[in-house]
C-alpha positions in Angstrom: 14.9 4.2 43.3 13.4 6.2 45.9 10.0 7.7 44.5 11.7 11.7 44.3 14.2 10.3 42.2 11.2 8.4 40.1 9.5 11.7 40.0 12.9 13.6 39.1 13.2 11.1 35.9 9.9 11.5 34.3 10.3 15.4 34.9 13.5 15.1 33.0 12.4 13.1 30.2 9.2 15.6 29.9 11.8 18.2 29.1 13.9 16.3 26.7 10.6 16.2 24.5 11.0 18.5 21.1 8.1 20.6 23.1 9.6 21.7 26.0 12.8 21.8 24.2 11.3 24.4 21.6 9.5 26.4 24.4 12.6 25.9 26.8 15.0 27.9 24.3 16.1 31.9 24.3 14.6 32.1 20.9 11.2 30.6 21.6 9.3 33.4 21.3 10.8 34.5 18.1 10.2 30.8 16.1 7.1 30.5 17.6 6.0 33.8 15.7 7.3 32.6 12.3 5.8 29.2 13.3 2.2 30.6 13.3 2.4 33.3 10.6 3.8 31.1 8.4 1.6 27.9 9.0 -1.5 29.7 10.9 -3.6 27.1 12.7 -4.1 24.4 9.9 -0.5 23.4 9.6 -0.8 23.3 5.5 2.0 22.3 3.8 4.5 25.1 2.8 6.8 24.3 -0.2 10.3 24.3 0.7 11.6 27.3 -1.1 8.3 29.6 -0.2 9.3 28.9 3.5 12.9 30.0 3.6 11.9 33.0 1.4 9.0 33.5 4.3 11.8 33.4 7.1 14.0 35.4 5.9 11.3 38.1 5.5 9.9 37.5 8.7 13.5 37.4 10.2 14.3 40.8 8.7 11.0 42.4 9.9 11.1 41.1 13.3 15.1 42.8 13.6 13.3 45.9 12.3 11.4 45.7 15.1 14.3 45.7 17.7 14.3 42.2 18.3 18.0 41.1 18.9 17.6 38.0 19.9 16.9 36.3 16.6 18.6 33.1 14.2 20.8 33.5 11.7 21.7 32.1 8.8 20.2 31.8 5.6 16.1 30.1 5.3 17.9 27.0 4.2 20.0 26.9 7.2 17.5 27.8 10.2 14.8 25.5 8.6 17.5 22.6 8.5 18.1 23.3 12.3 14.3 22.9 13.3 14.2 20.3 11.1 17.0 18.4 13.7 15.5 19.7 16.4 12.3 17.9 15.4 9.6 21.1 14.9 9.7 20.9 11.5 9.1 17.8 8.9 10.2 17.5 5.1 8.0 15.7 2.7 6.8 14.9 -0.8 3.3 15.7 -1.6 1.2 14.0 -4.1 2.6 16.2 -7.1 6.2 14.9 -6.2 7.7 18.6 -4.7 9.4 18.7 -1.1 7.2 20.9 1.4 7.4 21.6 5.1 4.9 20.5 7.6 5.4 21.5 11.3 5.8 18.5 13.4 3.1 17.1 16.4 5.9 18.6 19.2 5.6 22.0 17.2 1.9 22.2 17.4 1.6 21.4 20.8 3.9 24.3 21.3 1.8 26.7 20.0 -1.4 25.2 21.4 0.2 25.6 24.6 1.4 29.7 23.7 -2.1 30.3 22.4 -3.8 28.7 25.5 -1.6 30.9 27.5 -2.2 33.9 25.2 -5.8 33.7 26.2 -7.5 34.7 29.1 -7.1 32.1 32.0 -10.6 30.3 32.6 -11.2 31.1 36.3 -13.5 28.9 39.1 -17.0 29.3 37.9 -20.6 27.5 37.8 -19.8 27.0 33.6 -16.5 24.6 34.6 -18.7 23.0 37.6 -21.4 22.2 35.8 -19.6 21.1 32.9 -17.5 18.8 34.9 -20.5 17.5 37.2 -22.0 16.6 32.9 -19.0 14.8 32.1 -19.0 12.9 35.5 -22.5 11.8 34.6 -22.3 11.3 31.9 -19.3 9.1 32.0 -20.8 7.3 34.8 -23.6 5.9 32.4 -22.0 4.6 29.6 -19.3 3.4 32.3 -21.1 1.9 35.0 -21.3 -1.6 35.4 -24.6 -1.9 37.4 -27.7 -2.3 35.3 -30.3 -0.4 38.3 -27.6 2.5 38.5 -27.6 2.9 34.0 -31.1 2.7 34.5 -31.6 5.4 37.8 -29.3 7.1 36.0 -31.0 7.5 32.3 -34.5 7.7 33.9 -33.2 10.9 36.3 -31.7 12.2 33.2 -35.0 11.8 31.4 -37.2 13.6 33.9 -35.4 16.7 34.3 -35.3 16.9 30.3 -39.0 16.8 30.7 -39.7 19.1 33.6 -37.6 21.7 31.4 -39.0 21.0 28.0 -43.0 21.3 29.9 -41.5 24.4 31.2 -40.6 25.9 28.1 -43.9 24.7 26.6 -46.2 26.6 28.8 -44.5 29.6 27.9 -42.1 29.8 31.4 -39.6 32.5 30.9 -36.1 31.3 29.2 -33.2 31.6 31.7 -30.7 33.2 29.5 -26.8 32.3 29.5 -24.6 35.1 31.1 -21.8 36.8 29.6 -19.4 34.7 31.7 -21.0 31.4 31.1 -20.4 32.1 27.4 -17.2 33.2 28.0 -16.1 29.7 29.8 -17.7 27.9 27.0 -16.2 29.6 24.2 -12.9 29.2 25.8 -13.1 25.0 26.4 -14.6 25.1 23.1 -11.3 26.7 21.3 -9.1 24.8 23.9 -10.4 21.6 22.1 -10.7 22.6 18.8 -6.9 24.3 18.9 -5.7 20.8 19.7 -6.9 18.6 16.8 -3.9 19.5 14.5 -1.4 18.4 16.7 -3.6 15.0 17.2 -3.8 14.4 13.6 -0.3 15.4 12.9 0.9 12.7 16.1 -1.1 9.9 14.0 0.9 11.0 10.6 4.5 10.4 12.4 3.3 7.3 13.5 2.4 6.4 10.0 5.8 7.9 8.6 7.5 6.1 11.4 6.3 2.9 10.3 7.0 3.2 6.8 10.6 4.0 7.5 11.0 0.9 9.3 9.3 -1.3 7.1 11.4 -0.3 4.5 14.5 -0.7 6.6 13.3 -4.5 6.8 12.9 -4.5 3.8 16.5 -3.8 2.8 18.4 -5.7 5.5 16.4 -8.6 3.5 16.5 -10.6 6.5 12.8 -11.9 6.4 10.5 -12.4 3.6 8.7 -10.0 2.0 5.4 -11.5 2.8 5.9 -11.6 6.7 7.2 -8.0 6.6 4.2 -6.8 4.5 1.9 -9.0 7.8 3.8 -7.0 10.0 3.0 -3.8 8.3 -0.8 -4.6 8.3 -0.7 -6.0 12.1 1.2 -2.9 13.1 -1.2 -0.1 11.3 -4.5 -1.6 12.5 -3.0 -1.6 16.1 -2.1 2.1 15.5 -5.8 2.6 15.0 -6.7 0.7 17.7 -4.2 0.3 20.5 -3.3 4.1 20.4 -5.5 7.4 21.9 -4.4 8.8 18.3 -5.6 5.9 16.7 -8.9 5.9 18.7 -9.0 9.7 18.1 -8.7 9.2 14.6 -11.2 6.2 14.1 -13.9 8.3 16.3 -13.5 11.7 13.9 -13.5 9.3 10.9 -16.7 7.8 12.0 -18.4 10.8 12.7 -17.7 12.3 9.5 -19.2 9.3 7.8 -22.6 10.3 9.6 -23.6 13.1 7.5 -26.9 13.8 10.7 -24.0 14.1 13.0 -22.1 16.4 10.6 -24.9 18.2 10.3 -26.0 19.0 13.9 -22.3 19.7 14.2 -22.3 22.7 11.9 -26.2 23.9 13.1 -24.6 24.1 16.7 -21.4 25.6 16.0 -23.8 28.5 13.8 -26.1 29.0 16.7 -23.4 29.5 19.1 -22.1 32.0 16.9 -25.4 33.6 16.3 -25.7 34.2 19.7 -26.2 37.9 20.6 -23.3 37.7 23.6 -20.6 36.0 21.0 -19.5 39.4 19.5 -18.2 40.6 22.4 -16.3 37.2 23.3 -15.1 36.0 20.0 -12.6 37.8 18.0 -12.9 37.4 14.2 -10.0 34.8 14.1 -11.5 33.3 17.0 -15.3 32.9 15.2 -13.2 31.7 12.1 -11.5 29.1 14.1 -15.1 27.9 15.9 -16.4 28.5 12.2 -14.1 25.9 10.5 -13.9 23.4 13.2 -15.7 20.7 10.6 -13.1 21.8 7.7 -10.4 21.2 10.6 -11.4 18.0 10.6 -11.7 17.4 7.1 -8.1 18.6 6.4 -6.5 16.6 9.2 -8.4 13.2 8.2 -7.6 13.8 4.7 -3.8 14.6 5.8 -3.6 11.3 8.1 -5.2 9.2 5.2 -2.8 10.6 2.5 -0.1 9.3 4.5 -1.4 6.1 5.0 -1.9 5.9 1.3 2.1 7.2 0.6 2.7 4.1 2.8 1.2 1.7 0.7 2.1 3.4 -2.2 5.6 3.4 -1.2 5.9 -0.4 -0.1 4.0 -1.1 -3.1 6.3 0.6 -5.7 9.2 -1.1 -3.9 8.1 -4.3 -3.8 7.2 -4.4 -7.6 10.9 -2.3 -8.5 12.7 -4.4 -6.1 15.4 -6.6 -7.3 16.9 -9.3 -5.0 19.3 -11.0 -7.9 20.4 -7.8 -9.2 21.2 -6.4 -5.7 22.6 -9.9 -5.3 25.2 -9.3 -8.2 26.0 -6.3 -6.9 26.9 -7.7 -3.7 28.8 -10.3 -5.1 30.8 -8.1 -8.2 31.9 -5.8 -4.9 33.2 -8.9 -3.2 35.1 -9.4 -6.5 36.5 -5.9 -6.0 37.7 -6.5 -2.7 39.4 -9.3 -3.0 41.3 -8.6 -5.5 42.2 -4.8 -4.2 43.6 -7.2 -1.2 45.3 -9.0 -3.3 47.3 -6.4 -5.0 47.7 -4.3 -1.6 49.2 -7.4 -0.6 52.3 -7.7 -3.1 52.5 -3.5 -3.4 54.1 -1.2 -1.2 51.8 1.7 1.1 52.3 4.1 -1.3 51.6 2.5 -4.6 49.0 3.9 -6.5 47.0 2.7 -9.7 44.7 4.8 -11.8 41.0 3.2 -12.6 39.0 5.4 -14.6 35.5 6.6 -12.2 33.3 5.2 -15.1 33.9 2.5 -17.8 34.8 3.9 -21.1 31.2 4.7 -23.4 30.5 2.3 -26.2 30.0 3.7 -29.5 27.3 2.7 -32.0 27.4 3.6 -35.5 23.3 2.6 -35.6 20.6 1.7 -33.1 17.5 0.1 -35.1 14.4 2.3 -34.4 11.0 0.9 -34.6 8.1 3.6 -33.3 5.2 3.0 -31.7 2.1 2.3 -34.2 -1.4 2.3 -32.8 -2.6 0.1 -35.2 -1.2 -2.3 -33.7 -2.9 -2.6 -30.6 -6.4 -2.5 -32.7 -8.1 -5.4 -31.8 -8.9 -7.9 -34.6 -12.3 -8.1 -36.3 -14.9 -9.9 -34.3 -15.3 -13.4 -35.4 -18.9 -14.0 -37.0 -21.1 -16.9 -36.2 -21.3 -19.2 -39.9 -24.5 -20.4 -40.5 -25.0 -23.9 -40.3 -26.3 -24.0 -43.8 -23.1 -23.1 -45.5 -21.3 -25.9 -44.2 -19.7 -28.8 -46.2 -21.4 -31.9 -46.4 -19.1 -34.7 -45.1 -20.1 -38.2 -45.0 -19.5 -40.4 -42.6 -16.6 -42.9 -44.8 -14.8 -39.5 -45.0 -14.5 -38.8 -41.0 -13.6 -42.6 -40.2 -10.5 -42.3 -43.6 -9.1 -38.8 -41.6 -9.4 -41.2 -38.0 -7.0 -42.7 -36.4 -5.5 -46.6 -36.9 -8.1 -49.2 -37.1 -7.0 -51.5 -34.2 -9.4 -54.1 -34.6 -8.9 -54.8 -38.1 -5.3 -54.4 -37.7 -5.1 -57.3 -35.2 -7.7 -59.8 -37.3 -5.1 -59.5 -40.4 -2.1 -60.2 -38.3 -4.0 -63.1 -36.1 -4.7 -64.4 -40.0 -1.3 -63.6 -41.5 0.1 -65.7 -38.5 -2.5 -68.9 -39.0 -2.0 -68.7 -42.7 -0.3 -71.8 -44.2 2.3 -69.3 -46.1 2.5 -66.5 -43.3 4.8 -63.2 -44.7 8.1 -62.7 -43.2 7.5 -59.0 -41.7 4.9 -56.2 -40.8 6.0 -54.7 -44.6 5.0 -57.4 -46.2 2.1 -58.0 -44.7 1.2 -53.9 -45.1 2.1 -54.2 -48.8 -0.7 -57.1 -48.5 -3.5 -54.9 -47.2 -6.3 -53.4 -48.9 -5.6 -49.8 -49.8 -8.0 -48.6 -47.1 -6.0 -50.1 -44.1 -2.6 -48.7 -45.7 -2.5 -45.4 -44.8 0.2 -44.0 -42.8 -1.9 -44.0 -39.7 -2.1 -47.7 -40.2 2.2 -47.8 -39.7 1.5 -47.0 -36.0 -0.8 -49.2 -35.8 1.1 -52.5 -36.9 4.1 -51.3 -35.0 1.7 -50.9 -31.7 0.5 -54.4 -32.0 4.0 -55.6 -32.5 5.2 -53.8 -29.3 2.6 -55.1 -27.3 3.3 -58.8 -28.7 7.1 -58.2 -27.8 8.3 -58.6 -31.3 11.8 -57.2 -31.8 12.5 -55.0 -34.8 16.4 -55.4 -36.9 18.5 -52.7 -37.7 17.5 -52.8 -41.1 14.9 -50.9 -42.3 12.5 -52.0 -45.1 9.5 -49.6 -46.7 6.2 -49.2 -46.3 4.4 -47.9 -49.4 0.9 -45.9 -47.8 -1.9 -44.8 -49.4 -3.4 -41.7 -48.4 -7.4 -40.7 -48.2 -7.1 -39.2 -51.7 -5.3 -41.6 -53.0 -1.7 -40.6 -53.7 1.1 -43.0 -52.5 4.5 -41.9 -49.8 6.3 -44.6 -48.8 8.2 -44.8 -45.3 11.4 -46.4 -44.6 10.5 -48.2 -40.8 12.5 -50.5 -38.9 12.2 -54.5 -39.7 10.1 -56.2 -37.7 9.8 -59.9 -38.8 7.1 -62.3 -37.5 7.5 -65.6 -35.4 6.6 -68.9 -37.7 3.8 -70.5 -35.7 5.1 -73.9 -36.8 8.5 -73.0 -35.7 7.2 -72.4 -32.3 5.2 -75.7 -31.9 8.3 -77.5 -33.0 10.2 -75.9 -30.6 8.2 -76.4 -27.9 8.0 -80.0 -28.8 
C-alpha cells in the first residue's frame, strides 16, 4: 500500500468515528444544541423520561424559530437513534432508574463546536512563551543527562531569583496585557472543556469490560475464577496502559493532596480576581474556570461509580449464578427437542398439536404460615462463671467407678482363671465370678478386648452377663459366647 492510500485509510476511519459522524450530519447543528441545553458542560445524568419531554420541547421551539431542518419523531424515538448512533448512553444509577448520559464521541463533539465557537487563539508571545515553558520543562524531567537536569534546574533557579530580588527592592511589576490574558484564559478553558469527555472515555472502557466479562461468564467456557483474574488484570491495565487511565490515576492523585487542591482553587480565584478578567470572561465562562475542581470531582466520582457497578455486577452474578439449574434447563430443552423430532417425524407438515403456554396452576386448600418473631433471634443469657466453692465434692473412688475398663485387672483374673486347677468355661462365667467392682458394663468391653486380642472365637450362642452398676443396681446383657482354651488341653496336644 502506497503511503497516500495509507493516509486515505486512516482519514477514512477518522470519519467513521461517532464524532465526525455526529458533526458530519445535516442535523448537526440542531442536536448539538439540544445536546448542550440539555446536559450543559457536566454531562449529568438526565432520567430517561425528563429527556424525551426536554426534546420535544426543545424540538418544538427550535421549529418556532424557523428551523426546518430538524428530527422527527417522538423523544423516545430520536433519543433511541443517538443512542445507535453512539452519542448517547442508557444506564442505571445507584437508585435503580434508567438515565441518559452523552457518550465520550458526543462530548468531543461539542468540545470541538465550543472551541470553534470561541475566538481563534492567534500567533502571540503568550503561546510562545508557553510553549518554550513546556519545552523546558519537559526537557527536565525528561532528559537523560545528569549535567543537562542539573544546568537546567540551576538556570531555572537563578532567574527565579533575579525576579524575586527584583520585586523585593521595590522594582516596578510588569503587568500582564490584555491579550496575554486573553491567550491564557482561552488554553485554560480549552483544557478544562475537555476533562468530561476524558472521564466519560475511561467509563466506556469500564462498561466495555463489564459487558464482556459477563459474556464469559455465560458462554461458561472457563472458570469463574480465571474470568474474575482476567477482570482484575484487564482493569489495572486500563489505569495503567491507557492515556485515560493515566489521566485518571494523575487527577485521582491530585485530589488526594489536599496542598495541591488547595493551591488549585487560590490560583484559579486570583486569575479570576484579576482586574483584566471582566472584560475576557463571560459569566458562564468564570463559572466554568470557577468549578474546574468540582469538574473534577464529578468526573472521578462518575468513573469510580462505574467501576463499583462493575464489581457490584460480577459480584451479584456470581453469588445468584446457578450452573446446575441452567444445566437442567439445558438438558429439559434437549428433552423438548427430541421429542418435537420425534413426533414431526411420524406427522404430516401440517399437523398441529395444542400445548398450553404455561402449566396448569396448582391449587392449595392451606399453606401453613409461621411469621417472623424477634424473640427469636434474642441471644441467650450470658452464661455465669460458678464459683468454685459451690461445687460438689467428689472423691477420687467415685471418678475411677464412672472410668473406663480396668485393663490391668481384667488381664490378672483371666491370666488366673486360665492357671487355675478348675478354670470356667467362658468370659460369663468368669464375669459372674468377679467382685462387683470389676462387673460393671464397662468391664464387658473389656473382657471381650482381651479375648480379641488373644484370638478367641466367640459361638453363635449368646449367654448373659449380669453388671453391676456404680450405684449398685443390676442389667444384665445378653453377649456372644466366648469360651476359654483348657491349658491342660493344650499341653496335651502339643505333646
Amino acid at each position: 500500500m502506497s503511503e497516500i492510500a495509507g493516509e486515505l485509510a486512516r482519514v477514512k476511519g477518522a470519519f467513521a468515528q461517532p464524532t465526525l459522524t455526529l458533526l458530519h450530519q445535516r442535523q448537526a447543528p440542531v442536536v448539538i444544541t439540544i445536546f448542550r441545553a440539555a446536559f450543559g458542560r457536566s454531562n449529568k445524568p438526565i432520567p430517561t423520561a425528563r429527556l424525551h419531554t426536554q426534546v420535544e420541547e426543545h424540538l418544538a421551539e427550535i421549529r418556532l424559530a424557523g428551523e426546518q431542518d430538524v428530527p422527527t419523531g417522538s423523544g423516545r424515538e430520536i433519543c433511541q437513534r443517538w443512542m445507535r448512533g453512539q452519542w448517547l448512553v442508557r444506564s442505571l444509577d445507584d437508585a435503580g432508574h434508567e438515565v441518559y448520559a452523552l457518550t465520550s464521541h458526543a462530548q468531543q463533539a461539542l468540545e470541538l463546536v465550543k472551541n470553534l465557537a470561541r475566538d481563534r487563539a492567534t500567533l502571540s508571545e503568550h503561546r510562545i512563551a508557553t510553549i518554550l515553558g513546556t519545552v523546558r520543562r519537559f526537557n527536565s524531567e525528561a532528559n537523560p543527562d545528569r549535567s543537562a537536569r542539573v544546568s537546567i534546574l540551576n538556570a531555572e533557579i537563578a532567574r527565579l531569583q533575579l525576579e524575586r530580588d527584583r520585586l523585593v527592592e521595590g522594582a516596578d511589576m510588569v503587568g500582564a496585557t490584555e491579550d496575554y490574558m486573553h491567550e491564557g484564559f482561552t488554553e485554560l478553558l480549552s483544557l478544562i472543556s475537555a476533562l468530561p469527555s476524558d472521564f466519560a472515555r475511561v467509563e466506556e472502557r469500564f462498561a466495555t469490560i463489564r459487558g464482556e466479562i459477563l459474556a464469559a461468564f455465560r458462554a461458561e467456557d472457563r472458570p469463574a475464577g480465571e474470568v474474575i483474574d482476567d477482570y482484575l488484570a484487564r482493569a489495572d491495565a486500563l489505569m495503567t496502559a491507557t492515556h485515560e487511565g493515566r489521566a485518571f490515576e494523575g487527577a485521582f492523585m491530585l485530589l488526594r493532596d489536599d496542598a495541591l487542591v488547595t493551591q488549585l482553587r487560590e490560583d484559579l480565584a486570583a486569575l479570576l480576581d484579576h482586574p483584566l478578567s471582566d472584560r475576557i470572561l463571560t459569566d458562564a465562562d468564570r463559572a466554568e474556570v470557577r468549578g474546574t475542581v468540582r469538574l473534577v470531582r464529578d468526573g472521578l466520582d462518575r468513573v469510580l461509580a462505574q467501576r463499583s457497578r462493575v464489581t457490584a455486577t460480577l459480584k451479584e452474578y456470581i453469588v445468584s449464578h446457578d450452573a446446575a439449574r441452567d444445566r437442567e434447563l439445558e438438558q429439559t430443552l434437549r428433552q423438548v427437542e427430541s421429542e418435537l423430532m420425534t413426533w414431526m417425524a411420524t406427522t404430516g407438515p401440517r399437523a398441529t398439536h395444542d400445548v398450553p403456554l404455561l402449566p396448569a396452576r396448582a391449587g392449595v386448600e392451606h399453606l401453613r404460615e409461621r411469621f417472623y418473631d424477634p424473640a427469636d433471634d434474642l441471644l441467650p443469657d450470658r452464661i455465669a462463671t460458678a464459683d468454685p466453692q459451690d461445687a460438689p465434692s467428689i472423691a477420687l473412688s467415685d471418678l475411677v467407678a464412672q472410668g473406663g475398663p480396668k485393663l490391668t485387672t481384667l488381664r490378672q483374673r483371666l491370666d488366673e482363671a486360665l492357671a487355675s486347677l478348675n478354670p470356667v468355661g467362658s468370659l460369663g462365667e468368669l464375669f459372674d465370678e468377679l467382685e462387683p467392682s470389676l462387673r460393671r458394663p464397662v468391664e464387658i468391653f473389656g473382657l471381650l478386648h482381651l479375648a480379641a486380642d488373644r484370638e478367641w472365637r466367640a459361638e453363635d450362642a449368646v449367654e448373659p452377663f449380669v453388671a453391676v452398676r456404680p450405684d449398685g443396681t443390676r442389667r444384665t446383657f445378653a453377649v456372644p459366647r466366648t469360651p476359654l482354651p483348657d491349658p491342660d488341653l493344650e499341653k496335651d496336644g502339643r505333646r
